[in-house]
C-alpha positions in Angstrom: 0.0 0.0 0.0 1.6 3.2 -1.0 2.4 5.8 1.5 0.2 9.3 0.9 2.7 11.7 0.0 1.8 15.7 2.0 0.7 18.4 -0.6 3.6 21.3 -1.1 2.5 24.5 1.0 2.0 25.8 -2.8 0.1 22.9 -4.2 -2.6 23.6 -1.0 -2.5 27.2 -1.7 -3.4 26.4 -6.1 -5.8 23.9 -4.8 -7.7 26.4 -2.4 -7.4 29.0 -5.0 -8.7 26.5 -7.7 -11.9 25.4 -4.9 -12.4 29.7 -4.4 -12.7 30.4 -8.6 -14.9 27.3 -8.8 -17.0 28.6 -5.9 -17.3 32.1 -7.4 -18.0 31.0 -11.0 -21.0 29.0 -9.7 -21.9 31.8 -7.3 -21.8 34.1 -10.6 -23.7 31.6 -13.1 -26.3 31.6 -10.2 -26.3 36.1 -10.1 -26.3 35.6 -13.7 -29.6 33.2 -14.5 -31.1 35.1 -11.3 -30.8 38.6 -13.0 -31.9 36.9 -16.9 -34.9 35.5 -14.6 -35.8 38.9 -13.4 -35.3 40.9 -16.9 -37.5 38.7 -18.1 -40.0 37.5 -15.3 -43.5 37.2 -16.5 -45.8 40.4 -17.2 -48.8 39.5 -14.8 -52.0 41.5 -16.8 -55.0 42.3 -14.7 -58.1 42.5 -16.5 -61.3 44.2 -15.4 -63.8 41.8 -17.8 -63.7 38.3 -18.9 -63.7 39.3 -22.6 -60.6 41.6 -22.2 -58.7 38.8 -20.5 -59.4 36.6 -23.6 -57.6 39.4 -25.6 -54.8 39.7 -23.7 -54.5 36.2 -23.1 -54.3 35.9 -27.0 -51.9 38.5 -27.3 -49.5 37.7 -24.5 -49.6 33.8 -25.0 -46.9 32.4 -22.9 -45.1 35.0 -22.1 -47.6 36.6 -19.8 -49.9 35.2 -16.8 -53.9 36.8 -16.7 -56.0 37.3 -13.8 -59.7 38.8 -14.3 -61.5 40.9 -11.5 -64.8 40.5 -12.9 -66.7 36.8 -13.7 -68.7 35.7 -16.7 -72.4 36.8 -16.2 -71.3 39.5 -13.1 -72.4 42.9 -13.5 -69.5 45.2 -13.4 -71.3 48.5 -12.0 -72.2 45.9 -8.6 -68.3 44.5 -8.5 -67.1 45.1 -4.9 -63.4 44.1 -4.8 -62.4 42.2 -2.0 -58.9 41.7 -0.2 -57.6 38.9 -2.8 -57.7 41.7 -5.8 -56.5 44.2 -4.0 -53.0 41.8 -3.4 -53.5 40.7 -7.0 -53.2 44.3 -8.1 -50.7 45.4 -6.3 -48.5 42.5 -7.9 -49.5 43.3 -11.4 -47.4 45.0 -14.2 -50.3 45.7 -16.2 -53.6 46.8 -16.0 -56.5 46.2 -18.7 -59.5 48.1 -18.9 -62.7 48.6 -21.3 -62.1 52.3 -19.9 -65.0 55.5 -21.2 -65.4 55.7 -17.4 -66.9 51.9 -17.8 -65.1 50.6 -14.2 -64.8 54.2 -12.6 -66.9 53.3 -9.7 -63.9 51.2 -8.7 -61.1 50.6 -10.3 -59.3 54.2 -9.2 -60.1 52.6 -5.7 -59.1 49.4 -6.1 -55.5 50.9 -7.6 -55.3 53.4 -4.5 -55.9 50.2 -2.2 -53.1 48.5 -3.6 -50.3 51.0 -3.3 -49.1 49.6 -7.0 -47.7 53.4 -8.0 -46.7 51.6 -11.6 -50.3 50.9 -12.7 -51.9 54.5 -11.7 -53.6 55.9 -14.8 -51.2 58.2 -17.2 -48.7 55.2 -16.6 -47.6 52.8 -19.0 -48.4 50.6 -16.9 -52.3 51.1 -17.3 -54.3 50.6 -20.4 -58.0 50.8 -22.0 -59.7 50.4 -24.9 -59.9 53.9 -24.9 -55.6 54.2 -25.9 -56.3 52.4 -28.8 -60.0 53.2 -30.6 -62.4 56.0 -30.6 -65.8 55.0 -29.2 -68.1 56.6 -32.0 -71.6 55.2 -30.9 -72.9 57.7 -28.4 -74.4 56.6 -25.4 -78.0 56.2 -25.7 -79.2 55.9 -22.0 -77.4 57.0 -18.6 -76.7 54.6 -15.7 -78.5 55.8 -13.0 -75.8 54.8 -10.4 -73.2 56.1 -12.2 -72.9 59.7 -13.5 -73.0 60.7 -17.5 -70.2 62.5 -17.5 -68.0 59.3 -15.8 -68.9 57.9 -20.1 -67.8 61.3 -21.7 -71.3 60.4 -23.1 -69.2 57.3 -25.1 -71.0 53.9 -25.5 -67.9 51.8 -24.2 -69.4 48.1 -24.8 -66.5 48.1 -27.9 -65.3 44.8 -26.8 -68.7 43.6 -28.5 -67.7 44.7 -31.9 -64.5 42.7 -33.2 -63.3 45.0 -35.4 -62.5 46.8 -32.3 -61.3 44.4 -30.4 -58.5 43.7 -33.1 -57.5 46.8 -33.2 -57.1 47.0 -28.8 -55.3 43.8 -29.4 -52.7 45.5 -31.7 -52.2 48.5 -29.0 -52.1 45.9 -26.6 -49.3 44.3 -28.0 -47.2 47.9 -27.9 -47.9 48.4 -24.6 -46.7 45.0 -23.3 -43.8 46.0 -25.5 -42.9 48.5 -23.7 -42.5 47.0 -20.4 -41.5 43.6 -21.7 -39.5 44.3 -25.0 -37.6 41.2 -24.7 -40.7 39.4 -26.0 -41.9 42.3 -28.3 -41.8 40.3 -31.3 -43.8 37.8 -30.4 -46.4 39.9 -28.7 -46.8 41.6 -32.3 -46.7 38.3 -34.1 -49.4 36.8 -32.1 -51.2 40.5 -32.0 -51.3 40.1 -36.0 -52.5 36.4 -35.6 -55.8 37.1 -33.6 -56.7 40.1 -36.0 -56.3 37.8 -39.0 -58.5 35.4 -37.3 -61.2 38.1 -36.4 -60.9 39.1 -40.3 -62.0 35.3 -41.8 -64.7 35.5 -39.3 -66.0 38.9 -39.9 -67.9 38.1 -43.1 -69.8 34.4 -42.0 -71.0 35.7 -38.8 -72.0 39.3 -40.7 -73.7 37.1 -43.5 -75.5 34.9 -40.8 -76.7 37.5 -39.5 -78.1 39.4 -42.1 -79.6 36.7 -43.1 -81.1 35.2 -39.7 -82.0 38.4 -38.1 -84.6 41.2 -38.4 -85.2 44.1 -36.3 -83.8 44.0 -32.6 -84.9 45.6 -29.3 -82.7 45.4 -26.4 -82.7 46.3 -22.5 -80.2 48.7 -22.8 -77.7 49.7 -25.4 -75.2 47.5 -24.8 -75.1 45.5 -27.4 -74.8 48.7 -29.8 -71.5 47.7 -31.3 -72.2 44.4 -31.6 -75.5 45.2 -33.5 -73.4 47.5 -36.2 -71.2 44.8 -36.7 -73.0 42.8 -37.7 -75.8 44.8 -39.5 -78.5 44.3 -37.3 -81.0 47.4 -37.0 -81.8 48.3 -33.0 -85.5 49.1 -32.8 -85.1 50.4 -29.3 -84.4 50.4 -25.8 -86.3 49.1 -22.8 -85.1 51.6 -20.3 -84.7 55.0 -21.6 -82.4 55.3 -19.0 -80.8 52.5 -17.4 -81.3 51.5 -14.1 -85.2 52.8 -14.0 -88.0 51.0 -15.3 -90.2 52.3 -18.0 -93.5 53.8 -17.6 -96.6 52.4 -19.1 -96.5 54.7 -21.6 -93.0 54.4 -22.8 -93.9 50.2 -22.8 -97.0 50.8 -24.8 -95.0 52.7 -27.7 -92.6 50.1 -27.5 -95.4 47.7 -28.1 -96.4 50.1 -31.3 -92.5 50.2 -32.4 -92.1 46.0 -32.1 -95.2 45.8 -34.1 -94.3 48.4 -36.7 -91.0 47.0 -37.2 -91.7 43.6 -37.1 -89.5 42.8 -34.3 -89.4 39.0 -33.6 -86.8 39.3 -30.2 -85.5 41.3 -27.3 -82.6 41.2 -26.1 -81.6 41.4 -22.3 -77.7 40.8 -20.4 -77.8 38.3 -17.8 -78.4 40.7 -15.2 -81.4 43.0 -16.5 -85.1 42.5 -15.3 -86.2 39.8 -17.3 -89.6 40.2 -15.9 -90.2 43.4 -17.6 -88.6 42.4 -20.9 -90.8 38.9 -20.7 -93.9 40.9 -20.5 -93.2 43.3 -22.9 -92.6 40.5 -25.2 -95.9 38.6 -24.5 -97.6 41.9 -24.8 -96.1 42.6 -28.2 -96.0 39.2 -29.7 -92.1 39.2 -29.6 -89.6 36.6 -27.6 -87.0 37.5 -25.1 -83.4 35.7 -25.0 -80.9 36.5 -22.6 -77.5 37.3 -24.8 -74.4 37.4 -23.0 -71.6 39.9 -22.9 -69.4 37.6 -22.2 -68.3 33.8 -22.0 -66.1 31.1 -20.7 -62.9 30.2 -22.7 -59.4 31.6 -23.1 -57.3 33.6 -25.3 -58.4 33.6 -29.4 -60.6 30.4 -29.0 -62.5 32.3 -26.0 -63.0 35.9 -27.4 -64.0 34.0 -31.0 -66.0 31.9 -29.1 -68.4 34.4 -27.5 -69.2 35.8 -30.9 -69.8 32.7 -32.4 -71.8 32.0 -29.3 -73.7 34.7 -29.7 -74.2 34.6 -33.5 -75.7 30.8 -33.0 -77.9 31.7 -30.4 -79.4 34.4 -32.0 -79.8 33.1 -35.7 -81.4 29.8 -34.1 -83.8 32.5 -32.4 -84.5 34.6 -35.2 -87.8 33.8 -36.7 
């Protein structure tokens, strides 16, 4: 057995040195992968509505993570944020919002809550519908809980039209560019991807449509966009002003307008007073369907998946 020879005062001293570089140049690859990790760590997007979550999920793909405040079938003028969105927000990069004053009742609250000074509005780190389109339908009827001027007397139910919603998507995709650039290309690819899909779509569900559908009456006017679309003529509104029912004599010259026009169906949101709608429609020989504003699904398939909900629904109910 052979005898272990001592190391040299100089071979310990390499050796130690050798075990320090080694040491450092793991410690370093660690700092390094650590710092990439934080560059580059995941834009978290807050949305305020179901359907704008689908557009930024399509947008941001992989490379971003979604939470939405509101639910499917919630009305957002009622949403009462609770302790959970408040810590959600003040974690987010991003904020997402129909905006025309459509979430004013809480949304500046819910921001002050959360203490999250990148996402006030006039950041980049908050954006609405209203950064990238021009709401041209006026609004027809005023919420009676929440002030006219809060709308800038802008319809802002644009999520409803896709045409619009292509174009948010595309400012959407500049915005998360600017505090992600490192993915900017791909947010633009995929930006380009769900406006190509809304343009094959645009002329079947336009052409059903035209061809299923008549005259419509709805609750309110929130399906305004959605109606110019897709070419369907609004014959009126339930409330004249949202939030307070109609007198007899405004329902007895909707009755006169449904029959005049030939209206075969009204349409009410999830939340509106179906009673009132149902009886108007008995009265007036017409049939109410609840439409919604928006569904269950996620990114592209989800948003194209509400229209074409919505489409189906209402050509199999058109007379």
């Amino acid at each position: 057995m052979s005898k272990r020879v001592p190391l040299s005062a100089e071979q310990l001293n390499a050796q130690s040195l050798w075990r320090s570089a080694a040491c450092i140049s793991v410690a370093m690859i660690i700092a390094m992968l650590s710092a990439s990790a934080t560059a580059h760590a995941r834009v978290l997007l807050v949305a305020t509505i179901p359907a704008l979550g689908q557009i930024a999920e399509a947008v941001g793909g992989e490379d971003i993570d979604v939470s939405t405040l509101t639910r499917v079938g919630q009305n957002p003028h009622l949403f009462v944020p609770n302790s959970g969105h408040i810590e959600t927000v003040s974690k987010c990069s991003l904020i997402f919002s129909v905006g025309y004053g459509y979430e004013n009742s809480w949304l500046n609250g819910l921001i002050g809550l959360s203490k999250n000074t990148e996402i006030r509005r006039g950041t980049r780190g908050y954006f609405t519908g209203a950064d990238a389109i021009e709401a041209v339908i006026p609004l027809a009827s005023v919420n009676a809980n929440v002030p006219q001027s809060k709308f800038i007397n802008k319809n802002p139910h644009w999520w409803l039209d896709p045409r619009l919603a292509a174009q948010v998507a595309l400012g959407l995709s500049i915005r998360l560019s600017l505090i992600d650039p490192f993915n900017a290309t791909r947010y633009a690819s995929r930006s380009k991807q769900f406006v190509a899909q809304i343009a094959r779509k645009m002329p079947q569900w336009r052409e059903i449509m035209q061809i299923r559908s008549g005259p419509v009456m709805t609750y309110q006017d929130t399906y305004a966009y959605f109606m110019d679309a897709m070419g369907i003529e609004a014959a009126g509104y339930i409330e004249p002003k949202a939030g307070i029912e109609p007198s007899t004599r405004h329902m007895t010259n909707l009755v006169r307008k449904i029959r005049k026009k030939k209206v075969g169906l009204i349409w009410v949101e999830p939340y509106n007073n179906r009673r009132i709608a149902a009886r108007l429609a008995d009265v007036a020989g017409a049939r109410m369907m609840v439409v919604k504003v928006s569904d269950e699904g996620h990114g592209v398939e989800g948003y194209i998946g509400m229209i074409d909900s919505m489409v189906d629904r209402i050509s199999r109910w058109s007379r």
